[in-house]
N, C-alpha and C positions, 0 to 999 in steps of 0.2 A: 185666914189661910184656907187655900182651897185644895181639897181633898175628892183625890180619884173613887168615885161609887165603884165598887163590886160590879152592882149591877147594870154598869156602864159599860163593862170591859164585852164586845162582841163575842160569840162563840168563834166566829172565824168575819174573816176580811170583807167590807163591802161596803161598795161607795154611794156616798149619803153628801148631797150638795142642796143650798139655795139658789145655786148659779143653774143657768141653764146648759150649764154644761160642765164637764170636766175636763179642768187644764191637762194637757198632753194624753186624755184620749180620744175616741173616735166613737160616734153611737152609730150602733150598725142596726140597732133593731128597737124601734119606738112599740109599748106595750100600752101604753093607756097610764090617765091614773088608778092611782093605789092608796089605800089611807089604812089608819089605825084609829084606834079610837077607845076609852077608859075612861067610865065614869066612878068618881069613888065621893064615898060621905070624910065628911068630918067627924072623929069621936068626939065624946064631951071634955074626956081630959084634955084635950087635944085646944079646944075652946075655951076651957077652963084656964090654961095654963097661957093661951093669949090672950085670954082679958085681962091677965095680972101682968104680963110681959107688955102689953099696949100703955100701962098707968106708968112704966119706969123707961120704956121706950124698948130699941134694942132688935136685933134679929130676932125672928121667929122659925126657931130651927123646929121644929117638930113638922109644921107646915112645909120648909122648904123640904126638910128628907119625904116627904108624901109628896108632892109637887113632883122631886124630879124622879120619885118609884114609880110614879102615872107617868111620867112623861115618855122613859126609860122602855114601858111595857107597851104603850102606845107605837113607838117606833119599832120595837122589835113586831109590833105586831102587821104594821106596814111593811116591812122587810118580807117578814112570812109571806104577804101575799105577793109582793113582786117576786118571789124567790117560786112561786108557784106557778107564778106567771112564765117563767123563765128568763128574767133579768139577772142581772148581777150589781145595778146601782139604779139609785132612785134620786133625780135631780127636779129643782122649782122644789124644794122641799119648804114648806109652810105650817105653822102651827097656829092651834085656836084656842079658845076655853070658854066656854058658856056654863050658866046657870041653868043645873035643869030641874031644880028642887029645890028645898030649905035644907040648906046645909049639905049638896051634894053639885059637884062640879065636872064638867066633862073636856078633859084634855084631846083634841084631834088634831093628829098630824095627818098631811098628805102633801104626793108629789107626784112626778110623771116616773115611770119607770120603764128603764131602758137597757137594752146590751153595749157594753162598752171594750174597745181591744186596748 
């Protein structure tokens, strides 16, 4: 069962696409891109509790609720900058993840951001 994060819910309205554009609007003002970006570690419990969940199989919730907290902050944190920028949506949105340490991962989102009517 899939369940709405908290930390999902926008503070207010703004348009977030992979498409290059958004169905039934108009871009009137191209800004460049914009990214986010959040690197976070793994705790031990956290490891602990997926070595014994990997022997019986099964989801690894502890990791996904961390996954989509990084992911969630990343984007708001891309948001922040096209909202600085003076946009009001951000399209070509793409995501990444690299290793950039022992036991530390870096979620980056980025897109083009744009004014839209």
């Amino acid at each position: 069962m899939m369940t709405l994060d908290q930390e999902a819910i926008p503070k207010h309205y703004f348009n977030i696409t992979n498409l290059e554009e958004i169905p039934g609007k108009k871009i009137k003002h191209h800004y460049g891109l914009v990214s986010g970006s959040v690197v976070r570690s793994r705790n031990i419990f956290a490891d602990w509790a997926a070595g014994f969940k990997s022997i019986i199989g099964g989801e690894l919730p502890m990791y996904t609720r961390l996954l989509n907290t990084t992911r969630n902050e990343a984007i708001q944190r891309m948001i922040a900058q096209a909202e600085f920028m003076g946009a009001n949506a951000v399209t070509n949105v793409r995501f990444s993840t690299s290793d950039v340490a022992q036991g530390a991962a870096e979620i980056y989102v980025y897109g083009t951001a744009v004014f839209v009517d």
